[in-house]
PDB file as gemmi writes it, atoms N, CA and C in Angstrom:
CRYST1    1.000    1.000    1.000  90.00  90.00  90.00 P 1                      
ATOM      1  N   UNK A   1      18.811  -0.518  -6.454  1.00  0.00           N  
ATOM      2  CA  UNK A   1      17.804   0.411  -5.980  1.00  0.00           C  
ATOM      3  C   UNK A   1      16.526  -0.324  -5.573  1.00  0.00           C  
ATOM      4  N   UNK A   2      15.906  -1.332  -6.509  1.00  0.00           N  
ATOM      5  CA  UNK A   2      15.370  -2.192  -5.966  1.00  0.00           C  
ATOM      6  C   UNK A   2      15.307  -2.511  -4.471  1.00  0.00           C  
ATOM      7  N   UNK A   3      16.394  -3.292  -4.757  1.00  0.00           N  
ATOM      8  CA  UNK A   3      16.627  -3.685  -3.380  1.00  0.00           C  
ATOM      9  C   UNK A   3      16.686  -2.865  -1.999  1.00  0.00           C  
ATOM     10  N   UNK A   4      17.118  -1.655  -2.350  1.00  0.00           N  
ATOM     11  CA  UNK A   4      17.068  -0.480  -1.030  1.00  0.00           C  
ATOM     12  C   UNK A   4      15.138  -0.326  -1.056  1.00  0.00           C  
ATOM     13  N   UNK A   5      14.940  -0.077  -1.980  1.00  0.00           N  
ATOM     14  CA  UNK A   5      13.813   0.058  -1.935  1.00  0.00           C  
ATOM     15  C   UNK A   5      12.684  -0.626  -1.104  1.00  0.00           C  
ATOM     16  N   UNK A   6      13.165  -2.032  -1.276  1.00  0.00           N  
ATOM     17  CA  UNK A   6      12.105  -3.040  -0.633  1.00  0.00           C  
ATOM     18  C   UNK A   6      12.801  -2.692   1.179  1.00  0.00           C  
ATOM     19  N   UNK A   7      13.910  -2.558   1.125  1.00  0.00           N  
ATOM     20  CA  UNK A   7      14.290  -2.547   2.474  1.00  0.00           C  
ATOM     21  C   UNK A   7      13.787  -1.319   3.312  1.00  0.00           C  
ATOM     22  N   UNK A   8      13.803  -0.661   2.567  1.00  0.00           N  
ATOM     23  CA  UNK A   8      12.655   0.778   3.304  1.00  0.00           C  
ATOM     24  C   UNK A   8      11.679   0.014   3.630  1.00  0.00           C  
ATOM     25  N   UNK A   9      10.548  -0.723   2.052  1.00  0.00           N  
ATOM     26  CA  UNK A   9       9.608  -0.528   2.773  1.00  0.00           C  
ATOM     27  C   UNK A   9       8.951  -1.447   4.027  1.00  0.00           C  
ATOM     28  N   UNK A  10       9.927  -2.149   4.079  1.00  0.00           N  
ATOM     29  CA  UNK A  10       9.964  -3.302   4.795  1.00  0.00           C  
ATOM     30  C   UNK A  10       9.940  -2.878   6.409  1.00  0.00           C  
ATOM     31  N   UNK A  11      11.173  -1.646   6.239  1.00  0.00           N  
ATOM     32  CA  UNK A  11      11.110  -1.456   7.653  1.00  0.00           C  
ATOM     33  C   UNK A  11      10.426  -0.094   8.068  1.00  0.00           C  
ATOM     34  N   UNK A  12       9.778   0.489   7.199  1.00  0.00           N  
ATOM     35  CA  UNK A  12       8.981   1.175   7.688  1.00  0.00           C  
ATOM     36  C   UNK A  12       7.270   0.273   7.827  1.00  0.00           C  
ATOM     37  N   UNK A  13       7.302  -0.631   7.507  1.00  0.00           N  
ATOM     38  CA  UNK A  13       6.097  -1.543   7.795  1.00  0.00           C  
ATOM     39  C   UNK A  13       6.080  -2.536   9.167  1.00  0.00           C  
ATOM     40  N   UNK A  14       7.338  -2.233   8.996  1.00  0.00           N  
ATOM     41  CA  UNK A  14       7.597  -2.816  10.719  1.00  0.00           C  
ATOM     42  C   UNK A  14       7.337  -1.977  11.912  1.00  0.00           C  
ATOM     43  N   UNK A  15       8.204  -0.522  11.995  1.00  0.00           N  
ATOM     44  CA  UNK A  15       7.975   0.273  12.465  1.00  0.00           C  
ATOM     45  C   UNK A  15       6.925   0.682  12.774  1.00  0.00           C  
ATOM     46  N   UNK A  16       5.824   0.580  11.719  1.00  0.00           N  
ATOM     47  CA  UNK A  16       4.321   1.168  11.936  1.00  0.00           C  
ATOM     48  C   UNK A  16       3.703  -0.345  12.571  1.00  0.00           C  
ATOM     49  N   UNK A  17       3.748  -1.398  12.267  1.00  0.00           N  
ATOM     50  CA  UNK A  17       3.512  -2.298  13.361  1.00  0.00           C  
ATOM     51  C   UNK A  17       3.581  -2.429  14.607  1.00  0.00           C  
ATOM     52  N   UNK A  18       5.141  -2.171  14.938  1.00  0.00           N  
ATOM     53  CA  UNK A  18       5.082  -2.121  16.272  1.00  0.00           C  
ATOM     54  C   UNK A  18       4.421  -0.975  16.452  1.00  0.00           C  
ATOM     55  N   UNK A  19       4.505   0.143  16.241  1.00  0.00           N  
ATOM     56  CA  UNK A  19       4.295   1.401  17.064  1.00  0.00           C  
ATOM     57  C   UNK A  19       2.808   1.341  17.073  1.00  0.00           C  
ATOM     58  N   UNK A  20       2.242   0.817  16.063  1.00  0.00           N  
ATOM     59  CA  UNK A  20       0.680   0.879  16.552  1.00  0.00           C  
ATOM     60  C   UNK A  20       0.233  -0.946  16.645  1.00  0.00           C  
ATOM     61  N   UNK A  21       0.658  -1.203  17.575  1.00  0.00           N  
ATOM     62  CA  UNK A  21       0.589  -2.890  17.566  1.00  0.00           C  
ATOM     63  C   UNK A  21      -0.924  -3.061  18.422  1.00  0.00           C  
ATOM     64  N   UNK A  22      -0.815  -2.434  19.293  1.00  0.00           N  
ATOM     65  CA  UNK A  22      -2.245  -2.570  20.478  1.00  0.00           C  
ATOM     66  C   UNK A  22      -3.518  -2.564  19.552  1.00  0.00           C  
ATOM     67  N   UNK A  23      -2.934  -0.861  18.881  1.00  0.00           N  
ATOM     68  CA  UNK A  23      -4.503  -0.523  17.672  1.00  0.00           C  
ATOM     69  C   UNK A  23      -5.003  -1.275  16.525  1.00  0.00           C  
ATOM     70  N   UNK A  24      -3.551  -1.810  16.475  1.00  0.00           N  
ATOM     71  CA  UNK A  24      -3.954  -3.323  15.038  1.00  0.00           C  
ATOM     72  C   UNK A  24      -4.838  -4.592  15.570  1.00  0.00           C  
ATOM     73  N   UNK A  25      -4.297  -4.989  16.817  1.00  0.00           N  
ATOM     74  CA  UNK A  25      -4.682  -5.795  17.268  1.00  0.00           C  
ATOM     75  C   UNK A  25      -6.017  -5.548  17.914  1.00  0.00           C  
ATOM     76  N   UNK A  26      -6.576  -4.337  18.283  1.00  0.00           N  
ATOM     77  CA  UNK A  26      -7.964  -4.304  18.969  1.00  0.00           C  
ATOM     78  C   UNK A  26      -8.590  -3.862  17.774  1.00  0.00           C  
ATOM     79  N   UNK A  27      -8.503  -3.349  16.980  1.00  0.00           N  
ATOM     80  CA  UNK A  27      -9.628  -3.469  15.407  1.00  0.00           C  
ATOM     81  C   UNK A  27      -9.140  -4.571  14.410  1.00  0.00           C  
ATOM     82  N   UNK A  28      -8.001  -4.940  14.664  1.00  0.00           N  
ATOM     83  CA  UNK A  28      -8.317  -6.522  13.842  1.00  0.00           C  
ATOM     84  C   UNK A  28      -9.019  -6.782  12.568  1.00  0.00           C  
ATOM     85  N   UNK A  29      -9.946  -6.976  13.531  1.00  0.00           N  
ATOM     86  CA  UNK A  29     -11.583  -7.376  12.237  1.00  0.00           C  
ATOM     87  C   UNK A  29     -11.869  -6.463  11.488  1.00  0.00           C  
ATOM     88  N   UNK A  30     -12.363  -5.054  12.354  1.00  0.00           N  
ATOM     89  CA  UNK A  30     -11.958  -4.183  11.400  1.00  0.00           C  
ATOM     90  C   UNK A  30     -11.531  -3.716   9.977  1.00  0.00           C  
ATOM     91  N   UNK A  31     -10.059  -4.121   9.982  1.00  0.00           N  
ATOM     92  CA  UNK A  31      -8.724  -3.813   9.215  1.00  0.00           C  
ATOM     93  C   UNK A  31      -8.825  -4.942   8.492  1.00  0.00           C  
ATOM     94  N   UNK A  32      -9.290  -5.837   9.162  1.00  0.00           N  
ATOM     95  CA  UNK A  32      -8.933  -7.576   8.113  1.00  0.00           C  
ATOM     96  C   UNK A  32     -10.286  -6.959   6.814  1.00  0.00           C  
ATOM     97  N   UNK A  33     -11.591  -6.793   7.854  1.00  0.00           N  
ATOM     98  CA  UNK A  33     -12.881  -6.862   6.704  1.00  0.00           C  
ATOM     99  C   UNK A  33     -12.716  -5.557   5.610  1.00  0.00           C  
ATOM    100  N   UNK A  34     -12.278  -4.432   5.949  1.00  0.00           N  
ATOM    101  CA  UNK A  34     -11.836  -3.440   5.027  1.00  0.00           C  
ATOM    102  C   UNK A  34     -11.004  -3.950   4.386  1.00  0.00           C  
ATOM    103  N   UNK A  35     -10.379  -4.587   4.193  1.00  0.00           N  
ATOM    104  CA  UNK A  35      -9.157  -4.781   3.136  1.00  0.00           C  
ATOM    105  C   UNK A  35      -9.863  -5.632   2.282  1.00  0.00           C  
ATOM    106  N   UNK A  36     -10.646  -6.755   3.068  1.00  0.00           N  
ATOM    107  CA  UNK A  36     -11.350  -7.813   2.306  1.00  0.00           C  
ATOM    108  C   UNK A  36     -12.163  -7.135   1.263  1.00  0.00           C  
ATOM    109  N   UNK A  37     -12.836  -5.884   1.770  1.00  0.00           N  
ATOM    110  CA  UNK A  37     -14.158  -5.110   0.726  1.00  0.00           C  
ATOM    111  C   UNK A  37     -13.337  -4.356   0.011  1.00  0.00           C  
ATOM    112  N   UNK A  38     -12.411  -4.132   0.349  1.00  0.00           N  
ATOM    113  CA  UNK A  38     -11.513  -3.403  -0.849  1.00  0.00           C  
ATOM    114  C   UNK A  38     -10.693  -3.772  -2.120  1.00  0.00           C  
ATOM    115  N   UNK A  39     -10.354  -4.923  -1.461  1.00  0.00           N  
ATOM    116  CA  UNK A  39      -9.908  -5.966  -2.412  1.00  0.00           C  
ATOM    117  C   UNK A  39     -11.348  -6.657  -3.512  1.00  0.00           C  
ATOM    118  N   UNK A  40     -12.286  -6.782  -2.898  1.00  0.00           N  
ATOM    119  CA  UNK A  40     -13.176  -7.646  -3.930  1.00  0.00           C  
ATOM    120  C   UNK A  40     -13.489  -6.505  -4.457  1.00  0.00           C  
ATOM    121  N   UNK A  41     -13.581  -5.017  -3.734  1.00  0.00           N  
ATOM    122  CA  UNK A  41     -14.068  -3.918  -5.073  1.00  0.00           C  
ATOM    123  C   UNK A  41     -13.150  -3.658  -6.236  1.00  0.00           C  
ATOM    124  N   UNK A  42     -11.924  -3.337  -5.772  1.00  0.00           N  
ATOM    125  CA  UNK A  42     -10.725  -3.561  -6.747  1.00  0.00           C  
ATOM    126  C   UNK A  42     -11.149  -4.883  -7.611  1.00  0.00           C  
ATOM    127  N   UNK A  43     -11.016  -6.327  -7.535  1.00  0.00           N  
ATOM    128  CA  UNK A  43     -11.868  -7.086  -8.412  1.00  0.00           C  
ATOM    129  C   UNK A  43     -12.985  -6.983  -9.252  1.00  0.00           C  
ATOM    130  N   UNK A  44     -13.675  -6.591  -8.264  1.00  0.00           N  
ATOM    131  CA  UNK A  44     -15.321  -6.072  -9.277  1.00  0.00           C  
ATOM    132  C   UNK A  44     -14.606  -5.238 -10.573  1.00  0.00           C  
ATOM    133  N   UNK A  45     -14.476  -3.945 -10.286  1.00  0.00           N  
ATOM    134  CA  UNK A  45     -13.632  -2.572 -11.054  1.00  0.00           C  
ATOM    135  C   UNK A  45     -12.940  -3.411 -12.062  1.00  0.00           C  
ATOM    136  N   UNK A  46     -11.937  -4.621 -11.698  1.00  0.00           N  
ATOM    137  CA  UNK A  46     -11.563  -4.729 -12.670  1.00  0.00           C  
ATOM    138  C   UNK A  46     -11.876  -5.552 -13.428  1.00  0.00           C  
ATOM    139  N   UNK A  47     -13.076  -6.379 -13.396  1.00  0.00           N  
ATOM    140  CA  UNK A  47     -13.924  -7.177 -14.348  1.00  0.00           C  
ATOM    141  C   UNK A  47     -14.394  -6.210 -15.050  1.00  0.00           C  
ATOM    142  N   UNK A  48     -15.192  -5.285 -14.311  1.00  0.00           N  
ATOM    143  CA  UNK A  48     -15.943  -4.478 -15.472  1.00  0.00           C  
ATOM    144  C   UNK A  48     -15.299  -3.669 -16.010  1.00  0.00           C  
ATOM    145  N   UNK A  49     -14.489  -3.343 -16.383  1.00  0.00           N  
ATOM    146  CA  UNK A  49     -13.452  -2.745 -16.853  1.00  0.00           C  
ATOM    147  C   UNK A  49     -12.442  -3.394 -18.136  1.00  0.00           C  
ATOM    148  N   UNK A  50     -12.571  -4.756 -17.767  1.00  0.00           N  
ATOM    149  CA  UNK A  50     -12.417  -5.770 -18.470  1.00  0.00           C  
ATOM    150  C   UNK A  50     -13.259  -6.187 -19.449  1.00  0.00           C  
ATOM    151  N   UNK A  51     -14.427  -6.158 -19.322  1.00  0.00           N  
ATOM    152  CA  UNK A  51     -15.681  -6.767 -19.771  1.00  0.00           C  
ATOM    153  C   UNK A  51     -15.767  -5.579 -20.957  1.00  0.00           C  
ATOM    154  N   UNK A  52     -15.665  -4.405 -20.843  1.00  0.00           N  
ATOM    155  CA  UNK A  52     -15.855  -3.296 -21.512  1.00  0.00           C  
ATOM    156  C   UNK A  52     -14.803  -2.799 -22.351  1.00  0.00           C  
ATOM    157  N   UNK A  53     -13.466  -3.525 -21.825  1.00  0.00           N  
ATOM    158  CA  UNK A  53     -12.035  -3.021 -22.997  1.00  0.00           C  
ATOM    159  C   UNK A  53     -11.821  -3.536 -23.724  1.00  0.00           C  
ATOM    160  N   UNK A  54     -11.710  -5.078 -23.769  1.00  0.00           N  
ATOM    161  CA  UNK A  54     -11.544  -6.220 -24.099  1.00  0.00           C  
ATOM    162  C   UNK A  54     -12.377  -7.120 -24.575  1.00  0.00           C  
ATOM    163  N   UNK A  55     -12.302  -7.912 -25.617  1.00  0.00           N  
ATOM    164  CA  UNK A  55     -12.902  -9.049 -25.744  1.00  0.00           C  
ATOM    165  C   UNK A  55     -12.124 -10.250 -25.446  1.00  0.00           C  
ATOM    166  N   UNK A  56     -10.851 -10.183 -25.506  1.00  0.00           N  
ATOM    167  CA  UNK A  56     -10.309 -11.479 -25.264  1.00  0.00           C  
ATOM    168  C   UNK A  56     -10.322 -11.901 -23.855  1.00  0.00           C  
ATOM    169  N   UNK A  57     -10.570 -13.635 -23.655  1.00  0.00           N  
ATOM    170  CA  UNK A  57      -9.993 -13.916 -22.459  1.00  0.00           C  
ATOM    171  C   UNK A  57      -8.725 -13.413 -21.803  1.00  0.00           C  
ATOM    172  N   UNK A  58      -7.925 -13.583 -22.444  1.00  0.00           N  
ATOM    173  CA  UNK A  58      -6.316 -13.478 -21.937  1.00  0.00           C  
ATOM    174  C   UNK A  58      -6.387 -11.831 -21.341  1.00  0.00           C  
ATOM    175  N   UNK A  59      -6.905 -11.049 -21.662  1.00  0.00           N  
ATOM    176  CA  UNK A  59      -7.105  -9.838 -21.579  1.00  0.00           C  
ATOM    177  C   UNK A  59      -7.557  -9.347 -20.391  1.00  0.00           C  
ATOM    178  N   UNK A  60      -8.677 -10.082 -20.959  1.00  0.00           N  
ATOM    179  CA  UNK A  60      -9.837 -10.384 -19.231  1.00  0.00           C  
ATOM    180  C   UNK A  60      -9.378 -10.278 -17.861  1.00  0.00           C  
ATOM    181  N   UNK A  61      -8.701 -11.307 -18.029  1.00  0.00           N  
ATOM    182  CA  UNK A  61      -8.443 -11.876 -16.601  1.00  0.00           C  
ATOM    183  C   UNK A  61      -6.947 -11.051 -16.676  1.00  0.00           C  
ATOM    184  N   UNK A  62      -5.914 -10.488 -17.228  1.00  0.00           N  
ATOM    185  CA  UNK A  62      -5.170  -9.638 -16.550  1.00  0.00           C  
ATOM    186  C   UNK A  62      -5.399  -8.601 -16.017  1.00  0.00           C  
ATOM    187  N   UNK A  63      -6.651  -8.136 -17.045  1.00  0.00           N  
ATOM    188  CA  UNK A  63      -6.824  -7.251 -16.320  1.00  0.00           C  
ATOM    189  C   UNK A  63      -7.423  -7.174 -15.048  1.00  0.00           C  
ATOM    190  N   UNK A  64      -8.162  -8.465 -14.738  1.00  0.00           N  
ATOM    191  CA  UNK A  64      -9.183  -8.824 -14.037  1.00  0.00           C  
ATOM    192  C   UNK A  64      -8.197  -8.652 -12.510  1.00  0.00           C  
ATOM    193  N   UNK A  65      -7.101  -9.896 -12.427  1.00  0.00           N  
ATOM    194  CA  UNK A  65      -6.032 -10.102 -11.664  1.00  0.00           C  
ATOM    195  C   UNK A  65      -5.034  -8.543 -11.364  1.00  0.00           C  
ATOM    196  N   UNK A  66      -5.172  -7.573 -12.466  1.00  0.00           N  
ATOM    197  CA  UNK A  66      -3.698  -6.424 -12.598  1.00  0.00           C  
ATOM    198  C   UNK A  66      -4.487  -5.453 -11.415  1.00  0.00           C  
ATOM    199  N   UNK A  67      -5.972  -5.003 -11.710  1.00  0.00           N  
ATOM    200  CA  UNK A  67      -6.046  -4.192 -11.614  1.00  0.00           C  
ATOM    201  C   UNK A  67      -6.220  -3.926  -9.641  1.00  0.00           C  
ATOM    202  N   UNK A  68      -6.276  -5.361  -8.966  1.00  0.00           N  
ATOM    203  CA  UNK A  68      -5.998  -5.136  -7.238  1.00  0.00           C  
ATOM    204  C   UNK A  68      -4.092  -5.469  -7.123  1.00  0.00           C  
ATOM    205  N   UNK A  69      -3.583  -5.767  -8.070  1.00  0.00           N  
ATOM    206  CA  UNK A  69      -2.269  -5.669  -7.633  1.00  0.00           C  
ATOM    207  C   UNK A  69      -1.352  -4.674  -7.964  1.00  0.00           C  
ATOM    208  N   UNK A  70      -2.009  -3.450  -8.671  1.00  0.00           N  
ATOM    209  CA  UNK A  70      -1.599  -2.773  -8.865  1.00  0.00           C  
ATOM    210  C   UNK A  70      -1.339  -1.606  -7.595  1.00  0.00           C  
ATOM    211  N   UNK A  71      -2.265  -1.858  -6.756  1.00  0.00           N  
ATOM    212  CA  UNK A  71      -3.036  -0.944  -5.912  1.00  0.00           C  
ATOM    213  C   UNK A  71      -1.357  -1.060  -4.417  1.00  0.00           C  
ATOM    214  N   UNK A  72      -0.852  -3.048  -4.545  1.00  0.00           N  
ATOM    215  CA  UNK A  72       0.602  -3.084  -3.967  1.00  0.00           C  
ATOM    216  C   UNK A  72       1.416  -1.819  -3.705  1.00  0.00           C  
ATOM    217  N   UNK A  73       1.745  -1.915  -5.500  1.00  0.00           N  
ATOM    218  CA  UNK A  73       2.651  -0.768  -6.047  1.00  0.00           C  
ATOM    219  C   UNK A  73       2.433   0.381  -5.519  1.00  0.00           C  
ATOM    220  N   UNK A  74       1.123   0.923  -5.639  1.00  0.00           N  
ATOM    221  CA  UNK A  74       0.843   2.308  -5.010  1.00  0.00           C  
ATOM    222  C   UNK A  74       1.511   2.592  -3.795  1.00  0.00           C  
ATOM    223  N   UNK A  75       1.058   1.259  -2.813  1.00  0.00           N  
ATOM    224  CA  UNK A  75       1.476   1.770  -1.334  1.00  0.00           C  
ATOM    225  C   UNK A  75       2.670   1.396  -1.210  1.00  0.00           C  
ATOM    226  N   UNK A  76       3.511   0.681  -1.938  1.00  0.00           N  
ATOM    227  CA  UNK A  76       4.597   0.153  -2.005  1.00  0.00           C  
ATOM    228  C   UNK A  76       5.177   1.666  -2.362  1.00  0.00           C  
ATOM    229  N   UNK A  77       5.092   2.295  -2.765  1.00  0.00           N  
ATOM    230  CA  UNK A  77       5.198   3.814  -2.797  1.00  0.00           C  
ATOM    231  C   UNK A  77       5.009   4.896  -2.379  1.00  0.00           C  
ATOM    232  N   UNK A  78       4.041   4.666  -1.545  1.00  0.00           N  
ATOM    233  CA  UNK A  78       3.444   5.450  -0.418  1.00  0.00           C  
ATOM    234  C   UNK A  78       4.796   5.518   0.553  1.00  0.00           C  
ATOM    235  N   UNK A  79       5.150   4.195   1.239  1.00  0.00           N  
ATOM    236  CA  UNK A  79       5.591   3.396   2.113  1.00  0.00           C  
ATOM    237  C   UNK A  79       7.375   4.135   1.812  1.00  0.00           C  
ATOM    238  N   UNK A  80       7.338   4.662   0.467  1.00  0.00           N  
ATOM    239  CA  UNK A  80       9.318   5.235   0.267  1.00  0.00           C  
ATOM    240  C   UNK A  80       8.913   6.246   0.388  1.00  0.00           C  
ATOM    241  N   UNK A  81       8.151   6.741  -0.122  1.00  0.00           N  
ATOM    242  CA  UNK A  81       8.122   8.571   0.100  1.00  0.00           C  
ATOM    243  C   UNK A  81       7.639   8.853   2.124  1.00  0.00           C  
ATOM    244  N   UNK A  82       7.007   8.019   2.642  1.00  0.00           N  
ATOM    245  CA  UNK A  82       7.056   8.350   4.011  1.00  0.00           C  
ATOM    246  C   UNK A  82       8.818   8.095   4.469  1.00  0.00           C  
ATOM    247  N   UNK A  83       9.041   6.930   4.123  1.00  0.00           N  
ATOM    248  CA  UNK A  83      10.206   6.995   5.006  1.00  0.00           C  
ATOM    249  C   UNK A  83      11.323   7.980   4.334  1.00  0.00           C  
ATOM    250  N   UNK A  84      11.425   8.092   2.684  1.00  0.00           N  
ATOM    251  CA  UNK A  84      12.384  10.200   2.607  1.00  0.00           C  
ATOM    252  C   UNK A  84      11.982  10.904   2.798  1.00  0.00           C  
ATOM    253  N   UNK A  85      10.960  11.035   3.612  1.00  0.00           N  
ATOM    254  CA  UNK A  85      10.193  12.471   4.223  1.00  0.00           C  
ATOM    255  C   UNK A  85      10.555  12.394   5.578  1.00  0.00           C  
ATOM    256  N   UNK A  86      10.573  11.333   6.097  1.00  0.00           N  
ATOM    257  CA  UNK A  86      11.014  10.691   7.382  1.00  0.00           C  
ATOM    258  C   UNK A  86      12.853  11.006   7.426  1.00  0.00           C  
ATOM    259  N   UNK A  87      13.419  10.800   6.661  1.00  0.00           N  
ATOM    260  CA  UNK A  87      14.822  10.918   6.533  1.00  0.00           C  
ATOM    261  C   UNK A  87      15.310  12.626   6.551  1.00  0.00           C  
ATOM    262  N   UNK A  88      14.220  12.799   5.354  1.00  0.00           N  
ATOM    263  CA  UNK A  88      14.474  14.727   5.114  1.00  0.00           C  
ATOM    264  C   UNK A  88      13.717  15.473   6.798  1.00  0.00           C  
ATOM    265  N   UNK A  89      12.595  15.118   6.770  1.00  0.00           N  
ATOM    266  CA  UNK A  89      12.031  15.927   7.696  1.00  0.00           C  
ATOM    267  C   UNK A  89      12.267  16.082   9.279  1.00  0.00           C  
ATOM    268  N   UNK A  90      12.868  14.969   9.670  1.00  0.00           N  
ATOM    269  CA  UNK A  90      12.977  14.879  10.950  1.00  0.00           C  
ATOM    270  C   UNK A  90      14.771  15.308  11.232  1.00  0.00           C  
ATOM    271  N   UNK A  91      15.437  15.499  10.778  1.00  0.00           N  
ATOM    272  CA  UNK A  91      16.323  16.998  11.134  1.00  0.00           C  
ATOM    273  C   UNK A  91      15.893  17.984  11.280  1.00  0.00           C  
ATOM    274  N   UNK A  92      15.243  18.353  10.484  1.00  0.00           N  
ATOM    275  CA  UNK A  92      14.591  19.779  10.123  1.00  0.00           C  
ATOM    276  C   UNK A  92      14.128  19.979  11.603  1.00  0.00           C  
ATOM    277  N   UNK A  93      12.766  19.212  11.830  1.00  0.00           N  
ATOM    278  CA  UNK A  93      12.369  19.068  12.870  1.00  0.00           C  
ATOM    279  C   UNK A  93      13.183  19.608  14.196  1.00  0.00           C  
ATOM    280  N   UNK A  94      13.853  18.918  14.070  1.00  0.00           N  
ATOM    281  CA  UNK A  94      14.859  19.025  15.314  1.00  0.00           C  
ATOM    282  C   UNK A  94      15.757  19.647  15.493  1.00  0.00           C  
ATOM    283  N   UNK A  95      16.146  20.397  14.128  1.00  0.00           N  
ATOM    284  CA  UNK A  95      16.873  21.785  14.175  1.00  0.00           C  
ATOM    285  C   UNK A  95      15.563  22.384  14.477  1.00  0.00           C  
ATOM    286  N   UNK A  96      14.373  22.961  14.207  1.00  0.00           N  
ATOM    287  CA  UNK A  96      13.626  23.875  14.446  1.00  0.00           C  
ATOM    288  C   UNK A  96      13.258  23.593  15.994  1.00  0.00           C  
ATOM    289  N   UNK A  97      13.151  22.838  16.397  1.00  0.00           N  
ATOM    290  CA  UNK A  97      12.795  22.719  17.964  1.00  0.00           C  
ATOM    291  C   UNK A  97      14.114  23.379  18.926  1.00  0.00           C  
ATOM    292  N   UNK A  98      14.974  23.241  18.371  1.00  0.00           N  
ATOM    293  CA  UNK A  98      15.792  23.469  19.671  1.00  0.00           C  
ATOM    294  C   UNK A  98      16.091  24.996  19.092  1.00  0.00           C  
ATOM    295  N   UNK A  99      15.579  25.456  18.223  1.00  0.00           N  
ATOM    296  CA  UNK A  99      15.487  26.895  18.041  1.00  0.00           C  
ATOM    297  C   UNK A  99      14.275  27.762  18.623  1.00  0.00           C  
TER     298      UNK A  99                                                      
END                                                                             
């Protein structure tokens, strides 16, 4: 399951590449610097968060490190439920259109 799993999301990350390839590529910077500020806020969040749960090092810094890679997982999840909504919905679709 794993493995189906990654293969969804793989190719629904492709799919949305190409199909919006022009729009990736003309905001770029954009998309690069948002991710960048999102990522160091996810960092920040999880120092202080850290700083406040924990006293141990070891603690620290997982949490420090867990708490922007967690954020993967999310869309790594996002990314299966579009494409079985994508699987379920687009029959539907297309039975209702030609009705």
């Amino acid at each position: 399951m794993q493995g189906v799993g990654l293969i969804a999301i793989v190719v629904v990350l492709g799919v949305n590449v190409v199909d919006q390839f022009a729009a990736i590529r003309a905001q770029f910077g954009v998309l690069l610097g948002a991710s960048v500020l999102f990522t160091l806020a996810m960092l920040v969040s999880g120092l202080l968060v850290a700083k406040f749960a924990t006293r141990s090092d070891e603690d620290q810094r997982a949490i420090l490190w867990g708490l922007p890679a967690r954020k993967v997982a999310i869309a790594s999840f996002i990314a299966v439920v579009f494409a079985t909504q994508i699987v379920r919905l687009m029959p539907l679709a297309m039975w209702l259109r030609r009705r």
